[in-house]
Backbone atoms as SQL, in Angstrom:
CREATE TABLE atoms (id INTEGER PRIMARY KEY, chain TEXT, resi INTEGER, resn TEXT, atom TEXT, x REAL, y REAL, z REAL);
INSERT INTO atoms VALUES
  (1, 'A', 1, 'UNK', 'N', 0.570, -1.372, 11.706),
  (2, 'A', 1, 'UNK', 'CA', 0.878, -0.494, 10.598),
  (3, 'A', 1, 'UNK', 'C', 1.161, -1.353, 9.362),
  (4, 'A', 2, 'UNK', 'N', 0.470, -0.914, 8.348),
  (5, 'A', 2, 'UNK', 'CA', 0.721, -1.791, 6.871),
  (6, 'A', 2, 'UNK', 'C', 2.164, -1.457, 6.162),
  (7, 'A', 3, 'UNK', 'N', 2.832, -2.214, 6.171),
  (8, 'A', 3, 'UNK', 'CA', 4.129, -1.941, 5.494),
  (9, 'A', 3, 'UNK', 'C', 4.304, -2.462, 4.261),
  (10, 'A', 4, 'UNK', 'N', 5.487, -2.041, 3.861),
  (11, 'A', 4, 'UNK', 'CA', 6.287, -2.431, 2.865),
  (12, 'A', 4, 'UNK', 'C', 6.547, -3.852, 2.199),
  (13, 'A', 5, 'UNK', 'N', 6.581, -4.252, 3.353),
  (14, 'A', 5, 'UNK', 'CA', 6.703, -6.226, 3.249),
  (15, 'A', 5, 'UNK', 'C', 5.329, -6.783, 2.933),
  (16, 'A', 6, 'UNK', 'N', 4.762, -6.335, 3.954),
  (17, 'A', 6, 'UNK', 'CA', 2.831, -6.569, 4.003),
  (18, 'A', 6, 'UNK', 'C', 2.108, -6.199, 2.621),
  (19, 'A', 7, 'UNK', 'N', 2.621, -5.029, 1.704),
  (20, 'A', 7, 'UNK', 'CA', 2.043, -5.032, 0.079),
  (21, 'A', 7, 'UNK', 'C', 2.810, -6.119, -0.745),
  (22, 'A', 8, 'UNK', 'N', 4.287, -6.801, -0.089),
  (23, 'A', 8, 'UNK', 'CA', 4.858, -7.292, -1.190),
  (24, 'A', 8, 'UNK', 'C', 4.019, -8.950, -1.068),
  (25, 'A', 9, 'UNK', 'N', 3.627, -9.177, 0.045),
  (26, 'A', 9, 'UNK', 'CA', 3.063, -10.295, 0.438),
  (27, 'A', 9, 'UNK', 'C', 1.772, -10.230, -0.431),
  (28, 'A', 10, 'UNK', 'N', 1.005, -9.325, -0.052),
  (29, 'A', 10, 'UNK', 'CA', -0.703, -9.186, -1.046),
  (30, 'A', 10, 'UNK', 'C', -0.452, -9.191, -2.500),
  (31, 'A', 11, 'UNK', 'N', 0.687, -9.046, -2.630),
  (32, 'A', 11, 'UNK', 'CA', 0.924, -8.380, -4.570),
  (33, 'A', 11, 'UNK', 'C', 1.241, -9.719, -4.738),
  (34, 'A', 12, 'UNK', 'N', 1.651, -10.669, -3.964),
  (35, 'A', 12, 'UNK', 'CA', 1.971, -12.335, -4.097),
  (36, 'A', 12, 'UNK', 'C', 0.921, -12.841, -4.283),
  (37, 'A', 13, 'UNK', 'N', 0.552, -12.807, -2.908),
  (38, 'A', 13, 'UNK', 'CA', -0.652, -13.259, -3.233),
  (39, 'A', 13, 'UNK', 'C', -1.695, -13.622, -3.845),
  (40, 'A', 14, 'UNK', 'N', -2.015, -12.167, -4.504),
  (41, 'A', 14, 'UNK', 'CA', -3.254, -11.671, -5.802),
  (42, 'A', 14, 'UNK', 'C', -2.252, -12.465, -6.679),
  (43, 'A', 15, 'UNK', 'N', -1.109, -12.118, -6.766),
  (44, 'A', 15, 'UNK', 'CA', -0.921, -12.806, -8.486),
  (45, 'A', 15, 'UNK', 'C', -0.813, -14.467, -8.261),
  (46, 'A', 16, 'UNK', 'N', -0.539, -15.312, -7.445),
  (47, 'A', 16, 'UNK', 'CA', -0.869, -16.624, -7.201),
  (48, 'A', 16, 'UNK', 'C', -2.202, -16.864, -7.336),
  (49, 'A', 17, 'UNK', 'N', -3.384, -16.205, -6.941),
  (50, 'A', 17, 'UNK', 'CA', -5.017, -15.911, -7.208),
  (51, 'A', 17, 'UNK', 'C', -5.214, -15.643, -7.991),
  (52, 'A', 18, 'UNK', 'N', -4.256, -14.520, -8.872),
  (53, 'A', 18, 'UNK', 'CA', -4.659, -14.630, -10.629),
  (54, 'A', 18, 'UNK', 'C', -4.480, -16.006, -11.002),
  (55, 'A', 19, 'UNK', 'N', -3.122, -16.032, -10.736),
  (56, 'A', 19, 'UNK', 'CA', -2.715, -17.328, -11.385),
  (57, 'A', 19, 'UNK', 'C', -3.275, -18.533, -11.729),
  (58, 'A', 20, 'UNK', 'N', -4.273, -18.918, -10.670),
  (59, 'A', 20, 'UNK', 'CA', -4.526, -20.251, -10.119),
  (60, 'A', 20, 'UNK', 'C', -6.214, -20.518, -10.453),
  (61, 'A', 21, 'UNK', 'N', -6.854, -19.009, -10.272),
  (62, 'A', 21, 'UNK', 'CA', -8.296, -19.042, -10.866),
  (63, 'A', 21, 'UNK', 'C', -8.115, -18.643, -12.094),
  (64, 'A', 22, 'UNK', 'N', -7.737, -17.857, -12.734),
  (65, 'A', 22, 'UNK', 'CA', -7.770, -16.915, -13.801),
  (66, 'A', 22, 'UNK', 'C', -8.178, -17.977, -15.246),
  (67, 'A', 23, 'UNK', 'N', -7.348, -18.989, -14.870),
  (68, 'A', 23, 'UNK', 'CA', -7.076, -20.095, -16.393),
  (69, 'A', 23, 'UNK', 'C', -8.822, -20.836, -15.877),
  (70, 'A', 24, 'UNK', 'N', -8.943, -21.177, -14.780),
  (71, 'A', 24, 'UNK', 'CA', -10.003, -21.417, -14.837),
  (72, 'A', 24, 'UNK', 'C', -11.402, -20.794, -14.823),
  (73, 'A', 25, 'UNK', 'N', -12.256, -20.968, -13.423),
  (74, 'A', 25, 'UNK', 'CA', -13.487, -20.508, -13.289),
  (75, 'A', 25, 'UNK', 'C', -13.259, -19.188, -12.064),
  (76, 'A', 26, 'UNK', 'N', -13.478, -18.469, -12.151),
  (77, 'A', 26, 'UNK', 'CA', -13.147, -17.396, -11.007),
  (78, 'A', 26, 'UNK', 'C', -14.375, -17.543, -10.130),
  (79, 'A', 27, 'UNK', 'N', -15.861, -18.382, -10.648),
  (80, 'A', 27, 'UNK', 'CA', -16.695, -18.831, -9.674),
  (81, 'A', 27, 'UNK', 'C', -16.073, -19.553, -8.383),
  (82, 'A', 28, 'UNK', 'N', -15.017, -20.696, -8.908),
  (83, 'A', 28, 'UNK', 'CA', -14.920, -21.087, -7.766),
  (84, 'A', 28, 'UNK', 'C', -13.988, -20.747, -6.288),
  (85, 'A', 29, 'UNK', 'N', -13.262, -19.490, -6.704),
  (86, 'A', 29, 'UNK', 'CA', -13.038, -18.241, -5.518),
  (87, 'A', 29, 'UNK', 'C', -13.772, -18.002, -4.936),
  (88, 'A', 30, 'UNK', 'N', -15.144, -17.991, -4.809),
  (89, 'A', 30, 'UNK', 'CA', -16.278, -17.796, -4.115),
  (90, 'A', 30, 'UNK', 'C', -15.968, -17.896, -3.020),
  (91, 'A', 31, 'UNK', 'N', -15.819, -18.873, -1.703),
  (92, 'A', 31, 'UNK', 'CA', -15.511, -19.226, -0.990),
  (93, 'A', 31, 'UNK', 'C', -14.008, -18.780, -0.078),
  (94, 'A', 32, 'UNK', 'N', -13.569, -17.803, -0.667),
  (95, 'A', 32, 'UNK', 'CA', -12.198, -17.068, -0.502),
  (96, 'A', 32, 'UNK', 'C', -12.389, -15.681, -0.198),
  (97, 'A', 33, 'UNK', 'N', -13.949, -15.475, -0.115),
  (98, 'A', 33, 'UNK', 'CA', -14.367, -13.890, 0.141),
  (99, 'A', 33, 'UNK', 'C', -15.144, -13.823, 1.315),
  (100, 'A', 34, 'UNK', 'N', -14.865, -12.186, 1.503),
  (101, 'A', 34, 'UNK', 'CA', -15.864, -12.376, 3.087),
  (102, 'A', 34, 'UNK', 'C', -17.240, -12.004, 2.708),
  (103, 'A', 35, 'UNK', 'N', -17.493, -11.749, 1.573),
  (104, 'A', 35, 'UNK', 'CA', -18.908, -11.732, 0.563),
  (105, 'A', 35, 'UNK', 'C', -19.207, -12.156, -0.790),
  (106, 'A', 36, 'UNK', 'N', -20.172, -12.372, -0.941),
  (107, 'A', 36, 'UNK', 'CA', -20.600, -13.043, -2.385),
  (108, 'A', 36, 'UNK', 'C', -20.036, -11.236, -3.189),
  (109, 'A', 37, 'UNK', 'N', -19.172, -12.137, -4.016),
  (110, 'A', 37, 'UNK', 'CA', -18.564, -11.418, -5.576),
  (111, 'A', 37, 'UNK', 'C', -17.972, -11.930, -6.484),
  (112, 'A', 38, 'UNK', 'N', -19.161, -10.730, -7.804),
  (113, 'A', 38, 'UNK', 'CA', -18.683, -10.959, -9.239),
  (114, 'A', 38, 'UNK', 'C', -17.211, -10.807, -9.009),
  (115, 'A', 39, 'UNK', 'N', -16.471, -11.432, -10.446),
  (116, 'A', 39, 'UNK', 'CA', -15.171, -10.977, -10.238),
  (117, 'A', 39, 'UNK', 'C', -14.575, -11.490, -11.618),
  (118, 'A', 40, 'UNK', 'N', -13.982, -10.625, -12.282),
  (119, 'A', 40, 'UNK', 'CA', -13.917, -11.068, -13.535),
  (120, 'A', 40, 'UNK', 'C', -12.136, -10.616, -13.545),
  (121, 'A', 41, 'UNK', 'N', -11.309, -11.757, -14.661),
  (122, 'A', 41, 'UNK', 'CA', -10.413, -11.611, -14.555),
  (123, 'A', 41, 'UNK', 'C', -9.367, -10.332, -14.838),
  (124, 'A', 42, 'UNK', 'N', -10.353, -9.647, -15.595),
  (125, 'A', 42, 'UNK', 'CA', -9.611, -8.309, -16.100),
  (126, 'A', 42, 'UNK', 'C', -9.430, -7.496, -14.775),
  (127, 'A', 43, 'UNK', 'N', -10.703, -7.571, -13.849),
  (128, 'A', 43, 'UNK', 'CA', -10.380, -6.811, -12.532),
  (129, 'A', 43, 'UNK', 'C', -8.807, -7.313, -12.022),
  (130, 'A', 44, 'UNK', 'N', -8.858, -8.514, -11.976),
  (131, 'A', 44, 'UNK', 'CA', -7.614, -8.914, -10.877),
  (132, 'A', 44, 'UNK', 'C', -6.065, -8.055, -11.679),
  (133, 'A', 45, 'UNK', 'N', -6.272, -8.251, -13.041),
  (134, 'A', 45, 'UNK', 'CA', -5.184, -7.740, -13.513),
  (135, 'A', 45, 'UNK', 'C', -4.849, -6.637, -13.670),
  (136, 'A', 46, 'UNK', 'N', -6.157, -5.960, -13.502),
  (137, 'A', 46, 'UNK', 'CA', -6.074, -4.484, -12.984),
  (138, 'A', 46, 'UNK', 'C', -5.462, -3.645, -11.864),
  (139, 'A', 47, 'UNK', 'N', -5.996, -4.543, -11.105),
  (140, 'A', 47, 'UNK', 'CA', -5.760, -4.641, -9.579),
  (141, 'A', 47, 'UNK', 'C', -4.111, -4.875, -9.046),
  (142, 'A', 48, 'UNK', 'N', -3.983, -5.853, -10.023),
  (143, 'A', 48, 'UNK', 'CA', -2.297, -6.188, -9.739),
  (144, 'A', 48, 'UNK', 'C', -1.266, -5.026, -10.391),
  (145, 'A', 49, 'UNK', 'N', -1.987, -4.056, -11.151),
  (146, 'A', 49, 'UNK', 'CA', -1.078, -3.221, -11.969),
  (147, 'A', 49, 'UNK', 'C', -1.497, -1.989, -11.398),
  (148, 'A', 50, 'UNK', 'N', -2.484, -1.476, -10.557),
  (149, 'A', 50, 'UNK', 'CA', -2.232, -0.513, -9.716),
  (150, 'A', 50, 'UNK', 'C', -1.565, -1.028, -8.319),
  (151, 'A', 51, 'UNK', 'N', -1.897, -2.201, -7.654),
  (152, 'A', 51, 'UNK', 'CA', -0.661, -1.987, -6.891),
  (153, 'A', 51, 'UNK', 'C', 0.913, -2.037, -6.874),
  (154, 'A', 52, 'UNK', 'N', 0.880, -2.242, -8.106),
  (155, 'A', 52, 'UNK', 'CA', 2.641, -2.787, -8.737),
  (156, 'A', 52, 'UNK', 'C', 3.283, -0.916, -8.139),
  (157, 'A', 53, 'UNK', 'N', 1.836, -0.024, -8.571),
  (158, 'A', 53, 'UNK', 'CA', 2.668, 1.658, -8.505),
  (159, 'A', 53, 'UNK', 'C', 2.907, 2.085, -7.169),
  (160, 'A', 54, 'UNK', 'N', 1.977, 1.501, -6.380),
  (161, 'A', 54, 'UNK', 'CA', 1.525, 2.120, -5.066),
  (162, 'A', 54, 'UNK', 'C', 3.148, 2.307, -4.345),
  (163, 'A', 55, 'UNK', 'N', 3.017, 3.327, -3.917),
  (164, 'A', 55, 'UNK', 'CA', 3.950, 4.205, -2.309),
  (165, 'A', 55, 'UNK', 'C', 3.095, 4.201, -0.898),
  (166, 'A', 56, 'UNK', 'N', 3.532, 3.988, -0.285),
  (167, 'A', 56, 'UNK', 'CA', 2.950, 4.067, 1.140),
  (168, 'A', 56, 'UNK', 'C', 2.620, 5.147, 2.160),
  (169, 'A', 57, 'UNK', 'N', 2.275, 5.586, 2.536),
  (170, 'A', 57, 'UNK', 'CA', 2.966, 6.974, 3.281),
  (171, 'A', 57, 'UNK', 'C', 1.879, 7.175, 4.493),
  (172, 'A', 58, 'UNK', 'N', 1.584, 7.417, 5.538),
  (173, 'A', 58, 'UNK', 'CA', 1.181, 7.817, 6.740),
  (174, 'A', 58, 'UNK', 'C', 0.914, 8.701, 7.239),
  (175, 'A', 59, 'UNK', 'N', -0.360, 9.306, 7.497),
  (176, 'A', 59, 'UNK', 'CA', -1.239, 10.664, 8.098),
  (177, 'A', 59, 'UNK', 'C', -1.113, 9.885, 9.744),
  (178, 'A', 60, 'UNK', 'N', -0.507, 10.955, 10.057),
  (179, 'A', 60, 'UNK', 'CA', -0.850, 10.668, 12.190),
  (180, 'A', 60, 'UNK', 'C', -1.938, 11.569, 12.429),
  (181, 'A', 61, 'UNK', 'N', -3.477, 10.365, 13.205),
  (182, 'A', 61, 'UNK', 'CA', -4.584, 11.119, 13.527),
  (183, 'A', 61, 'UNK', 'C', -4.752, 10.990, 14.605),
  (184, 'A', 62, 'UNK', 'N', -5.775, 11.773, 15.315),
  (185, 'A', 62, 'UNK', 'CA', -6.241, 11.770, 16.359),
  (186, 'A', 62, 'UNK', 'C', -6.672, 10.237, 17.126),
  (187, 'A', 63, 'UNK', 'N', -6.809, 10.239, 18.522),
  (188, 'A', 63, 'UNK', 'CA', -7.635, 8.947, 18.531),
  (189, 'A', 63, 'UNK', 'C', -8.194, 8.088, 18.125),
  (190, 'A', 64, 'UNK', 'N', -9.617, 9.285, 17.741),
  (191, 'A', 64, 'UNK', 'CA', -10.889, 8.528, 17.458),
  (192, 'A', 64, 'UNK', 'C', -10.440, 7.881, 15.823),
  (193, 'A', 65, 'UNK', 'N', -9.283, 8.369, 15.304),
  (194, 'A', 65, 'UNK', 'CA', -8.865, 7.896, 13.980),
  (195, 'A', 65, 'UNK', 'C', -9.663, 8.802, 12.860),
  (196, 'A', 66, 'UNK', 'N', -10.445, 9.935, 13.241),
  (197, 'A', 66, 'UNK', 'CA', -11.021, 10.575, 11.688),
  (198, 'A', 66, 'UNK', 'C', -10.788, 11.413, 11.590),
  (199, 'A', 67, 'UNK', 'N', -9.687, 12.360, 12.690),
  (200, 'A', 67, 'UNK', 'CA', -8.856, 13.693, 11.712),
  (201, 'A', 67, 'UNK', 'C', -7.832, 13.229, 11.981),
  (202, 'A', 68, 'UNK', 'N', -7.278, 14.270, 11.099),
  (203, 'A', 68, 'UNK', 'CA', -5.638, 14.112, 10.586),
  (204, 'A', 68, 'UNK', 'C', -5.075, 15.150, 11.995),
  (205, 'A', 69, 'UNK', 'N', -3.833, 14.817, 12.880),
  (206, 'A', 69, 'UNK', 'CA', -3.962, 15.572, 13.432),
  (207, 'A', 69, 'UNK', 'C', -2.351, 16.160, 12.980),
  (208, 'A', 70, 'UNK', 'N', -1.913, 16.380, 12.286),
  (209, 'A', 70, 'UNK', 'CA', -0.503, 16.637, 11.769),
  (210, 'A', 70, 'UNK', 'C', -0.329, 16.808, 10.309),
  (211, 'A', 71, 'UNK', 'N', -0.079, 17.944, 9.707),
  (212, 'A', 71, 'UNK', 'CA', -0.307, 17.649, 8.396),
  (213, 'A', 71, 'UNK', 'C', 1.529, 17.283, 7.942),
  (214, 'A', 72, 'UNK', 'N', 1.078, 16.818, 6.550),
  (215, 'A', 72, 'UNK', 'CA', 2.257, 16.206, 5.752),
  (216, 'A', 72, 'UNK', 'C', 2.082, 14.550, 5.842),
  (217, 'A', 73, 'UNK', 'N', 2.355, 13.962, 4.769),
  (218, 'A', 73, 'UNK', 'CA', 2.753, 12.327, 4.885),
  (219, 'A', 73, 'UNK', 'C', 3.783, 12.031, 5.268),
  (220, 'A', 74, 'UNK', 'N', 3.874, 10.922, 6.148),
  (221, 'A', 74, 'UNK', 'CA', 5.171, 10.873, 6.885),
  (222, 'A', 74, 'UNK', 'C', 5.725, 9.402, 5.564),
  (223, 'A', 75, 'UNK', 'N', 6.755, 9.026, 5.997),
  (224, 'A', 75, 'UNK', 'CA', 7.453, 7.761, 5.681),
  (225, 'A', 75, 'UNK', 'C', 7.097, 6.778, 6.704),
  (226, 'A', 76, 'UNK', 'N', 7.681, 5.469, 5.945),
  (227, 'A', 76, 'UNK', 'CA', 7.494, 4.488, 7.112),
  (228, 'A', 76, 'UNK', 'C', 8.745, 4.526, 8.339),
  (229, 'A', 77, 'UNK', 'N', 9.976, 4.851, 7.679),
  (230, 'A', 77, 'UNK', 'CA', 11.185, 5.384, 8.755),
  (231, 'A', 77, 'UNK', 'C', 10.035, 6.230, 10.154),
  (232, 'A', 78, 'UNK', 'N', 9.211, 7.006, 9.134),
  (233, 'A', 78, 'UNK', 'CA', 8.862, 8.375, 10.451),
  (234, 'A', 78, 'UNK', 'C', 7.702, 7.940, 11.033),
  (235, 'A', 79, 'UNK', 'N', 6.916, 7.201, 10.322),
  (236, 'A', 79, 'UNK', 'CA', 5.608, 6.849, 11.021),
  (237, 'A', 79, 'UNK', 'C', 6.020, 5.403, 11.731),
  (238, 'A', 80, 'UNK', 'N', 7.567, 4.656, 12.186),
  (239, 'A', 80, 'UNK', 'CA', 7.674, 3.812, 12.864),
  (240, 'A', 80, 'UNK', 'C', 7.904, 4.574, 14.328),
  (241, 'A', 81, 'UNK', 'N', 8.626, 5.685, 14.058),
  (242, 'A', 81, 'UNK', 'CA', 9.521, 6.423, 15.288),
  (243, 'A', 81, 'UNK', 'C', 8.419, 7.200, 15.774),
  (244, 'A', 82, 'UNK', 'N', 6.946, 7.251, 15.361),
  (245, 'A', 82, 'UNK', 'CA', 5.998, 8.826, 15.678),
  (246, 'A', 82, 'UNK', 'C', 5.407, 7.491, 17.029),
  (247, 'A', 83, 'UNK', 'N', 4.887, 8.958, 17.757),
  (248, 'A', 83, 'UNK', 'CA', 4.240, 8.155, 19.298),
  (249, 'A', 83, 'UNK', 'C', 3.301, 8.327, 18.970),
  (250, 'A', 84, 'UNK', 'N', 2.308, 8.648, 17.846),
  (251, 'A', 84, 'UNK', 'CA', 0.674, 8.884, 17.482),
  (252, 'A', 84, 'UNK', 'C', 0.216, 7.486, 17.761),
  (253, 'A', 85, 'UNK', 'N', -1.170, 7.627, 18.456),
  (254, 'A', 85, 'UNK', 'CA', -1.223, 5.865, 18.497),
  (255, 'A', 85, 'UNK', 'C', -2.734, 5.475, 17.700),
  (256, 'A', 86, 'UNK', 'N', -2.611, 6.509, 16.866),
  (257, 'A', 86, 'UNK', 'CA', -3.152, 5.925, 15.378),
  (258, 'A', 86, 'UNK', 'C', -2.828, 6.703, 13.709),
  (259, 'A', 87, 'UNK', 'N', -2.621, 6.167, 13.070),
  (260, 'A', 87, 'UNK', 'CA', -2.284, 6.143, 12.028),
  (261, 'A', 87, 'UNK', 'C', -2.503, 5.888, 10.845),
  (262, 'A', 88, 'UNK', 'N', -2.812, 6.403, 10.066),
  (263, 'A', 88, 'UNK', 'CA', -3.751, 6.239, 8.533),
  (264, 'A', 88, 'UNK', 'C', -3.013, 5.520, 7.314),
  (265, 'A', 89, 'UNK', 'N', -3.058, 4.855, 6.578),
  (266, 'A', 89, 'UNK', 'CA', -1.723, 4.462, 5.634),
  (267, 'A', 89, 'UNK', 'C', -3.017, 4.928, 4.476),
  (268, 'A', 90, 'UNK', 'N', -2.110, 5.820, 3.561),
  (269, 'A', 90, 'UNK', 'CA', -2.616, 6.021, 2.390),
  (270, 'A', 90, 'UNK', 'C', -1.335, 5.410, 1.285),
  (271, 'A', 91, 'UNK', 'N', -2.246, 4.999, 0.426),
  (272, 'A', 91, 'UNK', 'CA', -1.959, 4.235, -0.581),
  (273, 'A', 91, 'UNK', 'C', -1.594, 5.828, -1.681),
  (274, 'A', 92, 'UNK', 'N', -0.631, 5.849, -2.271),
  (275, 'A', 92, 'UNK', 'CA', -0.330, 6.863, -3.203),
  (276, 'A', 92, 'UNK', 'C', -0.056, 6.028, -4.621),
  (277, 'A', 93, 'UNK', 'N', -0.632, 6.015, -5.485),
  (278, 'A', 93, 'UNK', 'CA', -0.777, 5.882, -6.935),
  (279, 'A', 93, 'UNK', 'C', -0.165, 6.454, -7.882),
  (280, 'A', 94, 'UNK', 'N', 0.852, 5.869, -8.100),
  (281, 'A', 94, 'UNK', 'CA', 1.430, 6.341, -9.518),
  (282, 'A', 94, 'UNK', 'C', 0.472, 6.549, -10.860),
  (283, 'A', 95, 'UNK', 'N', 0.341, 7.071, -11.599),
  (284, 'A', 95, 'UNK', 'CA', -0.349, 6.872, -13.294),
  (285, 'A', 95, 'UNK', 'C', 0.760, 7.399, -13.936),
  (286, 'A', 96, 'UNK', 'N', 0.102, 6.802, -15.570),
  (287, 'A', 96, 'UNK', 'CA', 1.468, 6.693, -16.287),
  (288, 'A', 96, 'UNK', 'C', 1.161, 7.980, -17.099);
């Protein structure tokens, strides 16, 4: 399950990856992907300012993982304690 800690780690991350390519060549990130990509710095800073909004929240699905089998978003409190043994994490987006 993707948590709370686990976005604060990626939001590190990306901004150490802004950080570190950004002043330079973002070509040479190349090698840091699991595919060849453009990538221009305005994306990353984009990127870092929608996840700065993001909430977490959890659909419990079926097995096979492609319906929802419970409606409502749970929390991470509720989607630690649920016996579903799969689980969707949707990303919820703040805008300003």
């Amino acid at each position: 399950m993707l948590t709370k800690r686990h976005l604060t780690i990626i939001r590190g991350a990306l901004q150490f990856f802004d950080e570190e390519f950004s002043p330079h060549s973002l070509l040479m990130a190349g090698p840091y992907f699991d595919e060849p990509l453009e990538l221009a710095a305005d994306e990353l800073q984009e990127l870092r300012e929608l996840l700065s909004t993001v909430e977490l929240r959890y659909l419990e699905c079926d097995l096979s993982g492609t319906n929802i089998a419970a409606q409502g978003f749970l929390t991470s409190d509720k989607a630690q304690m649920s016996t579903c043994r799969s689980l969707a994490t949707v990303f919820l987006i703040s805008r300003p």
